[in-house]
Structures are given as structure tokens and as C-alpha cells.
C-alpha positions as CSV (number, residue, x, y, z in Angstrom):
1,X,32.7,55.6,-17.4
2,X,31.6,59.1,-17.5
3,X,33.5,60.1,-14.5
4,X,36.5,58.2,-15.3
5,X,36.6,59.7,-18.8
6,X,34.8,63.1,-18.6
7,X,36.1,65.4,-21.1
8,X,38.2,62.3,-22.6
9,X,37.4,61.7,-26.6
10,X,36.9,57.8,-26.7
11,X,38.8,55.6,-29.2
12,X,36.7,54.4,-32.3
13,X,37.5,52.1,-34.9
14,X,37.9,52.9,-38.9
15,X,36.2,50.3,-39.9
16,X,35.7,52.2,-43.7
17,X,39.5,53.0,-43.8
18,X,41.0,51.9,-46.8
19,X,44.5,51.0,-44.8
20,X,43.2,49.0,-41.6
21,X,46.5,48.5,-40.1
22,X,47.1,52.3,-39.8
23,X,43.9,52.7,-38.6
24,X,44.3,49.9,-35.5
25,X,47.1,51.4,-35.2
26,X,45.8,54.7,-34.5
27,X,42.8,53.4,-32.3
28,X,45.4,51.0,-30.5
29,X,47.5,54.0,-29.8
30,X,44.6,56.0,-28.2
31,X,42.9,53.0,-26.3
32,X,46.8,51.9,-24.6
33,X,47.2,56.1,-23.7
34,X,43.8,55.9,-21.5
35,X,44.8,52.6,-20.1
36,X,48.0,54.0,-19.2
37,X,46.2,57.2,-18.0
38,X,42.7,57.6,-16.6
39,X,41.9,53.7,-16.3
40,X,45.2,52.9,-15.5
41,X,44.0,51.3,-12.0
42,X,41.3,49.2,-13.7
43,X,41.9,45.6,-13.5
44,X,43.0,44.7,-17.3
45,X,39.8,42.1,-17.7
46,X,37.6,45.6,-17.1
47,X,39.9,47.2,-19.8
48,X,38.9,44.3,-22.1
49,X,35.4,45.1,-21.7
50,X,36.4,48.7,-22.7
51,X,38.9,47.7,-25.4
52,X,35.5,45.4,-26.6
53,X,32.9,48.7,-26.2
54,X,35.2,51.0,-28.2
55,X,36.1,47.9,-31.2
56,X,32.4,49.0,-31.9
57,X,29.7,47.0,-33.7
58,X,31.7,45.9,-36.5
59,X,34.8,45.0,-34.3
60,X,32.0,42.3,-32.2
61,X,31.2,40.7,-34.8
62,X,34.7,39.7,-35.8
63,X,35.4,38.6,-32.2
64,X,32.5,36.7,-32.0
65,X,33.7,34.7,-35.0
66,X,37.0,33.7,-33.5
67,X,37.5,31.0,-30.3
68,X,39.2,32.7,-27.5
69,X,39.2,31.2,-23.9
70,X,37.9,32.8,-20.9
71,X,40.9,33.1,-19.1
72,X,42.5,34.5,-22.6
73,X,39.7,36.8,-22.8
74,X,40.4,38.3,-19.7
75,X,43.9,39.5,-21.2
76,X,44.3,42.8,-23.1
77,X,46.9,41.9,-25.6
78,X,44.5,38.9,-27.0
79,X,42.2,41.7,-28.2
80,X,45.7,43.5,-29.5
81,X,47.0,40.1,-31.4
82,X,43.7,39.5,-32.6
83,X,42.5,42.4,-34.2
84,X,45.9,43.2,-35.8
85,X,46.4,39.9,-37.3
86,X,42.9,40.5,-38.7
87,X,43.6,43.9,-40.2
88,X,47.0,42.7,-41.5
89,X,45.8,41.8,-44.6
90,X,43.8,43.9,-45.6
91,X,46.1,46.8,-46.8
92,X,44.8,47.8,-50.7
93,X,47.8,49.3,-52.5
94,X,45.6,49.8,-55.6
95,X,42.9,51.4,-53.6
96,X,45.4,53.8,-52.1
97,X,47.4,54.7,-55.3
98,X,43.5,55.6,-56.5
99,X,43.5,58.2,-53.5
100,X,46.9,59.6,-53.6
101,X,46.8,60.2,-57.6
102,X,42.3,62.3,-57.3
103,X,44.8,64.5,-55.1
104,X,44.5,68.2,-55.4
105,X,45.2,71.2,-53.6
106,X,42.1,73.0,-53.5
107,X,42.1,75.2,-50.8
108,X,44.9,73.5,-48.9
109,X,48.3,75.2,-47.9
110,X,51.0,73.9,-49.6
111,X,52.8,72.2,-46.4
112,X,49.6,70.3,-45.7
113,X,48.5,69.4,-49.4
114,X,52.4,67.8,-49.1
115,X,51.4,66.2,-45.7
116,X,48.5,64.8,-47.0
117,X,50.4,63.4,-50.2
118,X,53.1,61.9,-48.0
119,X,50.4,60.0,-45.3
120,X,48.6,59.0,-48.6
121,X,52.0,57.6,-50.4
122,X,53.0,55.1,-47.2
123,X,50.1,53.0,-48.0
124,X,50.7,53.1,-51.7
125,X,53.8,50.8,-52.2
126,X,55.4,53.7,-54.4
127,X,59.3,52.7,-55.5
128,X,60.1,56.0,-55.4
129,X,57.8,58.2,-53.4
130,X,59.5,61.5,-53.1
131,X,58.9,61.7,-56.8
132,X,55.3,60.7,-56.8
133,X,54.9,63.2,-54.5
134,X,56.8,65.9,-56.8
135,X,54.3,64.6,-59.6
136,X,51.7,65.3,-57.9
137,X,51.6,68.5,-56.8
138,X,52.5,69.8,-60.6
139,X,49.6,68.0,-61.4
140,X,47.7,68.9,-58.4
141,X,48.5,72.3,-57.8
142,X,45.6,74.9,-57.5
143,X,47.5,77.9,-59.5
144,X,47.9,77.7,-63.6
145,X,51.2,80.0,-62.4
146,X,53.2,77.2,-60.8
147,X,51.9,74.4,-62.7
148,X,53.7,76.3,-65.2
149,X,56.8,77.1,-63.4
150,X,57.2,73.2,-62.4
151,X,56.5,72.2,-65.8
152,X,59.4,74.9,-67.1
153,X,61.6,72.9,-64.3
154,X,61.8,69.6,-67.0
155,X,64.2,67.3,-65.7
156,X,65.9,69.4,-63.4
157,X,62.6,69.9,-61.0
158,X,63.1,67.5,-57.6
159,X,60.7,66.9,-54.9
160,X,62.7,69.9,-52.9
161,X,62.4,72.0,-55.4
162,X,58.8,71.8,-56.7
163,X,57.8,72.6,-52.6
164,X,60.3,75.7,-52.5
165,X,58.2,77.3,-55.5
166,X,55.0,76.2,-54.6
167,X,55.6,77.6,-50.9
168,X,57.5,81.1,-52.6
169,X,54.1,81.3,-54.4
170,X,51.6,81.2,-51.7
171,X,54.0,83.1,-49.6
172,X,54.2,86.3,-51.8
173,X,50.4,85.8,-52.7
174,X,49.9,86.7,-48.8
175,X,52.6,89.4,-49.2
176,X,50.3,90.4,-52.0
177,X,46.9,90.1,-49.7
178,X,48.2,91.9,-47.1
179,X,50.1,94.6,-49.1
180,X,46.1,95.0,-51.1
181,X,44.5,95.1,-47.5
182,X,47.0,97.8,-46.5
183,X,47.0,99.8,-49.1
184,X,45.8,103.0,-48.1
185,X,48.3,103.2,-44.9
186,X,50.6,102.3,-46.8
187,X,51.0,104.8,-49.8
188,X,51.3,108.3,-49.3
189,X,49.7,110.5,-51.7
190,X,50.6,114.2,-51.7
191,X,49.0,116.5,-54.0
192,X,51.0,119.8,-54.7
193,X,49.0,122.4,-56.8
194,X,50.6,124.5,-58.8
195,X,49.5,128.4,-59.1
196,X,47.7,129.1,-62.3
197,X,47.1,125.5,-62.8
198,X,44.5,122.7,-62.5
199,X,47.0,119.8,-62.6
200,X,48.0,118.2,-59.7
201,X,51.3,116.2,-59.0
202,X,50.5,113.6,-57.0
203,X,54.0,111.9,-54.9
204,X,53.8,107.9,-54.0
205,X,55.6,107.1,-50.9
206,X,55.8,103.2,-51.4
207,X,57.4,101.4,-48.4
208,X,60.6,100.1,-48.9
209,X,59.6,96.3,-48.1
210,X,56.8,96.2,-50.1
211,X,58.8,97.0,-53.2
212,X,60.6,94.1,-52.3
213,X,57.8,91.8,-51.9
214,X,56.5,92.8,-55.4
215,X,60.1,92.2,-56.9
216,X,60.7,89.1,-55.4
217,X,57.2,87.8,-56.8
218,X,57.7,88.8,-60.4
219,X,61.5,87.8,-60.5
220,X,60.0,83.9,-59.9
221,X,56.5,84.0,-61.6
222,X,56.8,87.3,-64.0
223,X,53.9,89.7,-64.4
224,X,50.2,88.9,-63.7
């Protein structure tokens, strides 16, 4: 196996998944692109022995509880048909709504937090997703500034729409961070002294785009 498979990451089973059919799926997906890759000169009853190492412990002892021919045992899909009319049932809708509304942000961007929402939402059995979704990142947003900006939205505020601020947000915060990190290149300061005087008159050169960046961010979210 090692030198058939060196450098390879072997398929493993979510046993603790709370959506079992997504996670055959997923393990069915990576065991069938090996077997059509690296193993795919094995004979297909060695590929059942695989398939049967990579089910892991829990995935055995399933098996072992079903009656299945030796001939039939020698035949990859009996493993696939087996398994995923197992794993069928046991999709947990309330389970999965649990998960998808404890979301939050946290340190996540904003595309992925979304991503995350929308992988969550298939299993949940939502009517209307895209607005579960929209839900939940006003309530799950990590900044009190565009919780309140969603909030503001009312009726008006669509799934499209609560993104666009979210994203405008954490794009001019970077705008912001970068402008902070760059600040002393970026600002000129040119002391002229005047005869007979102590003061100074000091110039700032501000560049053109960061001015920009500053309006654009207090048009949508107003000062800090």
C-alpha cells in the first residue's frame, strides 16, 4: 500500500458527522478517485479489501451485521449500495438547524462565514434558505457596526445585500489596516519655520486614494 499510495491522503469515514449521507459521499468521492487513479489496475475484489480498510472500525462492524455473498463481496458497488442505504436515514434536520443557527463569525472572512452558512443550510431543510442565511449573519456578524447597518436595512435588507455591506466593511477595515501600517510613507510632513518665530506650520501631503478609502468607509458606516 505504501508504494502504491505514497504521498496519497487515505479516505476516512465521518462516522461523528451529523449529515452521514454528505459524509459517504465525500469519502465515496475520494475512495472512487484512487481507484480510478493509483489502484486503478487492482483487481476490484483487492479494492474491496481497501474500500473495507478505509470504512474503518465503525464501518466493520456495520458490515459484519449485514449478509452479503462471497461472490457479492468481491464487487465494489455492494460496499457503495450498502453503506449508502445505511447512511440514508440518518440525516438530523434538527441537529443541523442547531449548528447553522450557534453560527458566528468570529474571526472568519465574510465569504467564508457565508460558505460555511450555506454548507450548513443544505442539511437543514430550510423553506427559504437565502433568507436564513441573511438572518444569520446580522445575528452572527462579528462587528456591532454592521449588525447595525443590517438592522437599519428593515425590510428592504436581502440576502445580496446584507453580503455587499458585510464585504464593504471588512474591505475598507483592510484599507484602514494598511493605510495605519503605512502611515509614515504615506504622509508628508513639512515643517517651515518662520523668522522671529517658534511656531511651526506643518503641511500634510495625504495621498489622493487614501482619502478615498476614508470617504467611502464613513459614507456607509459614519464616524468611529
Amino acid at each position: 500500500m505504501a508504494s502504491d499510495l505514497s504521498g496519497i491522503p487515505i479516505p476516512t469515514m465521518d462516522w461523528e458527522s451529523s449529515n452521514l449521507p454528505e459524509a459517504f459521499k465525500k469519502f465515496k468521492q475520494h475512495v472512487q478517485l484512487i481507484f480510478d487513479g493509483p489502484l486503478e489496475e487492482k483487481a476490484e475484489a483487492v479494492k474491496c479489501r481497501y474500500f473495507m480498510l478505509w470504512i474503518g472500525d465503525r464501518g466493520r462492524e456495520i458490515f459484519n451485521t449485514w449478509t452479503v455473498t462471497d461472490d457479492k463481496a468481491k464487487v465494489l458497488q455492494t460496499y457503495y449500495d450498502k453503506f449508502q442505504n445505511y447512511v440514508q436515514p440518518k440525516l438530523n434536520p434538527i441537529f443541523a438547524r442547531y449548528k447553522f443557527n450557534n453560527q458566528v463569525q468570529k474571526d472568519q472572512t465574510v465569504e467564508r462565514f457565508i460558505t460555511r452558512l450555506r454548507v450548513l443550510g443544505k442539511d437543514c431543510q430550510f423553506d427559504r434558505l437565502d433568507e436564513m442565511i441573511r438572518d444569520r449573519i446580522v445575528f452572527g456578524s462579528t462587528h456591532a457596526k454592521v449588525r447595525e447597518k443590517l438592522v437599519n436595512e428593515g425590510d428592504r435588507l436581502t440576502l445580496d445585500k446584507a453580503v455587499q455591506i458585510a464585504q464593504q466593511y471588512e474591505y475598507s477595515q483592510l484599507q484602514l489596516k494598511s493605510m495605519a501600517s503605512a502611515a509614515t510613507p504615506a504622509v508628508e510632513v513639512h515643517a517651515v519655520h518662520k523668522r522671529h518665530s517658534h511656531t511651526c506650520k506643518l503641511h500634510l501631503v495625504v495621498r489622493s486614494k487614501d482619502i478615498r478609502a476614508w470617504d467611502s468607509y464613513f459614507q456607509i458606516f459614519g464616524p468611529q
